[in-house]
C-alpha positions as CSV (number, residue, x, y, z in Angstrom):
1,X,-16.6,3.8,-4.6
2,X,-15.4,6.0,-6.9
3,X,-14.3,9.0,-4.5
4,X,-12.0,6.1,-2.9
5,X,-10.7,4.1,-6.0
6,X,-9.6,8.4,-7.5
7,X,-7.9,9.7,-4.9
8,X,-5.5,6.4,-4.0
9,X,-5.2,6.1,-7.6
10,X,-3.9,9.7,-7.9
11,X,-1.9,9.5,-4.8
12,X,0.2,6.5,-5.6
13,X,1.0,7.8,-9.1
14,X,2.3,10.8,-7.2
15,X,4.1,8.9,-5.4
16,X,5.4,6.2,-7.1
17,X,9.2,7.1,-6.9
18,X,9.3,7.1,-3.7
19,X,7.9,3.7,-3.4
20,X,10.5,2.6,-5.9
21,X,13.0,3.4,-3.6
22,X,11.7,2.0,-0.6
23,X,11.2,-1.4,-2.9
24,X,15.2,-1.1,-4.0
25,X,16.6,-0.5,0.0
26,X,14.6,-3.8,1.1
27,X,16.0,-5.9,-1.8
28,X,18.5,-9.1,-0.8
29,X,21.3,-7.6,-2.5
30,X,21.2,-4.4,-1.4
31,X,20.0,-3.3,-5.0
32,X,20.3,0.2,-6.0
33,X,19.5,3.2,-8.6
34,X,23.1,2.3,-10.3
35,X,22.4,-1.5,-10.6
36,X,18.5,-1.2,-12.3
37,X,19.1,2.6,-13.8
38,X,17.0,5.8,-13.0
39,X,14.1,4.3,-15.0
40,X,13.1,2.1,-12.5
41,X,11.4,5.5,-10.5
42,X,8.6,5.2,-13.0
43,X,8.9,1.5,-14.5
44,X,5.2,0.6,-14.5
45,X,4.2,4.1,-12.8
46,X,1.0,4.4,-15.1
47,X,0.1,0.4,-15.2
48,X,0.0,-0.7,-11.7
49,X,-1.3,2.9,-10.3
50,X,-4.4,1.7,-12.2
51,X,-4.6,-0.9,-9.4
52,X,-5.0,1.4,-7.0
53,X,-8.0,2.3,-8.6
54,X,-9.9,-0.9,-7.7
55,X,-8.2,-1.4,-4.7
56,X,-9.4,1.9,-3.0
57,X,-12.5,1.5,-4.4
58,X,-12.8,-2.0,-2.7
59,X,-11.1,-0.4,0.3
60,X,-13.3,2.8,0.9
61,X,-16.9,0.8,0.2
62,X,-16.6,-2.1,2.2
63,X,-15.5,0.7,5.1
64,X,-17.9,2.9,4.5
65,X,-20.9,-0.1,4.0
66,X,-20.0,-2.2,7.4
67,X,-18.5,0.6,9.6
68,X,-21.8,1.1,11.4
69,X,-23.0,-2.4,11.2
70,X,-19.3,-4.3,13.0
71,X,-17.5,-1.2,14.0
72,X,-14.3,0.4,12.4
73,X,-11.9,-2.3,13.6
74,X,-13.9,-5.0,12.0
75,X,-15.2,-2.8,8.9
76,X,-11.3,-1.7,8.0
77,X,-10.2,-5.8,8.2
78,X,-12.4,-6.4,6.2
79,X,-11.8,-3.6,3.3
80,X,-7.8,-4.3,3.5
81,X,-8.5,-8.6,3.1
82,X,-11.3,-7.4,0.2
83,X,-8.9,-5.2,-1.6
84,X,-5.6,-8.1,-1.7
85,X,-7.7,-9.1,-4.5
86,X,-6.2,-6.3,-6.4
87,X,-3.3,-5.1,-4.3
88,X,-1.1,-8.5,-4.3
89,X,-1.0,-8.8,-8.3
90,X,0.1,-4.8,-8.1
91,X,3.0,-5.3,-5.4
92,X,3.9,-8.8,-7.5
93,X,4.4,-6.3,-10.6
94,X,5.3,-3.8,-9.7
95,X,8.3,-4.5,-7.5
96,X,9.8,-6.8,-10.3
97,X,9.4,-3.9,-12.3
98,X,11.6,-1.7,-10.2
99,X,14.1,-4.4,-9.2
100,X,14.6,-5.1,-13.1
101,X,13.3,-8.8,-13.1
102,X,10.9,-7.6,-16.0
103,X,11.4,-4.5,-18.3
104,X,7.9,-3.4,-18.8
105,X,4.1,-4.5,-17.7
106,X,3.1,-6.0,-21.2
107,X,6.7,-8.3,-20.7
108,X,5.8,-9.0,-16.6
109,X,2.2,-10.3,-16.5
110,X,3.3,-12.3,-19.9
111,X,6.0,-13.8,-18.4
112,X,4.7,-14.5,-14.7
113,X,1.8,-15.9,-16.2
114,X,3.3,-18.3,-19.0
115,X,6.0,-19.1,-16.4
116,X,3.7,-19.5,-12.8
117,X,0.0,-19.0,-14.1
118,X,-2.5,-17.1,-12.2
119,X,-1.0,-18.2,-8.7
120,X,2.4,-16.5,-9.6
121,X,0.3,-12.7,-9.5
122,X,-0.8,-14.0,-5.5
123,X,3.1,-14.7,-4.3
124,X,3.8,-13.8,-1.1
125,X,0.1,-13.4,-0.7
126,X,0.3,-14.5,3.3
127,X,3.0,-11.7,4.4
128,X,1.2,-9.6,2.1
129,X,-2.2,-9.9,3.9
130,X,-0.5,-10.0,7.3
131,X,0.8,-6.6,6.3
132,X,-2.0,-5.0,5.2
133,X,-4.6,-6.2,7.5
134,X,-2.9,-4.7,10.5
135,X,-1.7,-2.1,8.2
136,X,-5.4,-0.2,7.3
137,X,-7.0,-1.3,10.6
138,X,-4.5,0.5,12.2
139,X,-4.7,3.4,9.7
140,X,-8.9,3.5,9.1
141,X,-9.1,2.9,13.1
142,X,-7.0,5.8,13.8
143,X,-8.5,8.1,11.2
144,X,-11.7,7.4,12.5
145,X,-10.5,8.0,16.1
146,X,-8.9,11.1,15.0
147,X,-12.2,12.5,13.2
148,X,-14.6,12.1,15.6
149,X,-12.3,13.9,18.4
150,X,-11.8,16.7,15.8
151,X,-15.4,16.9,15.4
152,X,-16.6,16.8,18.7
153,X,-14.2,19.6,19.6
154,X,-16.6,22.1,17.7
155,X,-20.6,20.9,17.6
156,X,-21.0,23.6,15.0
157,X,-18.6,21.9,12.6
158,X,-19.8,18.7,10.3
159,X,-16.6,17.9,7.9
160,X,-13.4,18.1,7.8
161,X,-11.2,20.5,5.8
162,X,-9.0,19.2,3.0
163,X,-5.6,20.0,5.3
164,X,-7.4,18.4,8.1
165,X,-7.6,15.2,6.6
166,X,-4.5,14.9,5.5
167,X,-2.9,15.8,8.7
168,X,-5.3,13.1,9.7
169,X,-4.1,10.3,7.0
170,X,-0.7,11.1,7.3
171,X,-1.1,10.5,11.3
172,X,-2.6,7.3,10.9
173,X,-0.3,6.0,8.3
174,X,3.1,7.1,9.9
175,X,1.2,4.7,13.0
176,X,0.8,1.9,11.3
177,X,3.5,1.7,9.1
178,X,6.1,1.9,12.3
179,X,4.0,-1.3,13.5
180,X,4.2,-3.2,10.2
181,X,7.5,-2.4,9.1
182,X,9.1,-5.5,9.6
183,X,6.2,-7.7,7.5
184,X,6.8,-5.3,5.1
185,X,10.3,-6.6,4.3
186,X,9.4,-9.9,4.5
187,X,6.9,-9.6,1.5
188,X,9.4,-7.3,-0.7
189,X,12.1,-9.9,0.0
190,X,9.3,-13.1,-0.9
191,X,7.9,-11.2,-3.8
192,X,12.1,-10.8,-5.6
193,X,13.3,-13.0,-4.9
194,X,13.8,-13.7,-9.3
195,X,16.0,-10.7,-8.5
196,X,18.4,-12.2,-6.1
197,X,21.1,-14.8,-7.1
198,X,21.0,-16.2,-3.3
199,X,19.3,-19.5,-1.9
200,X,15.5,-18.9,-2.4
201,X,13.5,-18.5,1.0
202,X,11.3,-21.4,1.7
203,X,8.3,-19.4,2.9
204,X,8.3,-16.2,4.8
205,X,8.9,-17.5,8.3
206,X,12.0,-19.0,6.5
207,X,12.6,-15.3,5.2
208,X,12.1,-13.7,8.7
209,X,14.3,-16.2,10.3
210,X,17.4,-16.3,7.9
211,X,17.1,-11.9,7.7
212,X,17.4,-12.1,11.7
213,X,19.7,-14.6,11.4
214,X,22.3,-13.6,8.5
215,X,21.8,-9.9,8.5
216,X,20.2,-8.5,12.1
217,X,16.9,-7.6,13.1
218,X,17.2,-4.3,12.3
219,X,17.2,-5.4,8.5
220,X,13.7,-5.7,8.7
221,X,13.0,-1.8,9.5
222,X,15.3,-1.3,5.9
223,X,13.6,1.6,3.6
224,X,11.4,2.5,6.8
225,X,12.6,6.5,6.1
226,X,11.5,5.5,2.4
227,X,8.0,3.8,3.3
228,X,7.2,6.6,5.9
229,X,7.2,9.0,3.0
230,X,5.3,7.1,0.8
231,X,2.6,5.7,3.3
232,X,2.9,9.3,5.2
233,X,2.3,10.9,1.5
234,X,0.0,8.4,0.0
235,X,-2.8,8.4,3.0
236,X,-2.5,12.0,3.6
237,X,-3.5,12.6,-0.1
238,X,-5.9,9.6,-0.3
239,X,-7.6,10.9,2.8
240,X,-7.8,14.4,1.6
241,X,-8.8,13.6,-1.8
242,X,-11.6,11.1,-0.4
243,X,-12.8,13.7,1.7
244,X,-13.2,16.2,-1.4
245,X,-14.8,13.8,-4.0
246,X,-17.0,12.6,-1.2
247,X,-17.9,16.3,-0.4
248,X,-18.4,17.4,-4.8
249,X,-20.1,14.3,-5.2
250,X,-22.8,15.0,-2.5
251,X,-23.3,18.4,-3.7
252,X,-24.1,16.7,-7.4
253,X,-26.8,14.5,-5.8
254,X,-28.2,17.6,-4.0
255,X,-28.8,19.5,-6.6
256,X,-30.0,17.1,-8.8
């Protein structure tokens, strides 16, 4: 629990520009550092990395509690539906945030709420699930894959080294990210669309359809170079700083 809620906490801090960016090459109108100002790499950097707190807690304990009892595939679904709880108010934030709908956190969940109530924190909730379902069952699947071959490769050896796992987390992420790319713009397009002066999107197969149809399919693999830092980045810490905390935290309980 609290290994998992640190390190994702510290790693999306870290990495929070380059999220920013991502958000700003998926946007409708093409929106960029010029249009929103420079600010807008940290706009909510503190705030919403406090999410990420919960969310890898969530994350990281329902993994680790039902891995052995339904499997890794199962145990991972189940950790990124959990953890959507926290995750879809944070992307709802913080990507208005950076595409300048909102100038601070105080002003943004004032505002959403007063304007759309508690359902206008869960937007885009559906393409957001779809995204990160896939998303960490790809990524816990093929850390766990990735682990055990490691291990089994030298009997003598029982954990994994810092660098190991986040060769390991960025591996797994750069996997999954490729495969959920296009869901990815789907929900950054739902979720600013207060940013855009074009004809809302219906819902997000409206969204995929009109991006496919208006601007290409490769439209939906925009800020992919972006996201593969950040996902590469974030993972490869989380995983490495789980690993750690896991590790310190264990040696507490021994020798107490």
């Amino acid at each position: 629990l609290i290994a998992g809620g640190a390190s994702r906490s510290i790693a999306q801090m870290a990495l929070y520009p380059v999220d920013a960016l991502r958000t700003l090459a998926q946007t409708r109108d093409g929106r960029t550092l010029a249009d929103v100002g420079t600010n807008a790499l940290v706009r909510g950097c503190a705030t919403t990395s406090f999410f990420a707190l919960f969310m890898g807690s969530i994350q990281f304990t329902i993994f680790g509690a039902c891995r052995d009892k339904i499997g890794p595939l199962f145990a991972s679904a189940a950790g990124a539906a959990g953890s959507c709880i926290v995750s879809v108010p944070q992307e709802v934030i913080k990507q208005r945030l950076v595409t300048g709908v909102y100038g601070s956190f105080r002003e943004a969940v004032f505002t959403i709420y007063k304007n759309e109530g508690i359902t206008g924190f869960y937007s885009a909730w559906k393409p957001t699930m779809a995204r990160n379902v896939p998303f960490v069952m790809t990524t816990f699947v093929t850390m766990d894959f990735i682990k055990q071959k490691w291990l089994q490769r030298d009997s003598q050896k029982h954990e994994i080294s810092i660098a190991e796992n986040m060769v390991i987390g960025v591996s797994s992420a750069l996997v999954a990210g490729l495969l959920t790319q296009p869901i990815d713009v789907v929900k950054t397009r739902m979720m600013t669309q207060a940013a855009s002066t074009q004809i809302p999107y219906n819902n997000a197969i409206d969204c995929l359809l009109t991006v496919i149809k208006n601007e290409g399919f490769f439209t939906l693999y925009s800020g992919l170079k972006q996201r593969s830092v950040y996902m590469g980045g974030l993972w490869g810490i989380t995983f490495a700083l789980n690993g750690k905390f896991q590790q310190m935290l264990h040696n507490q309980r021994v020798m107490k």
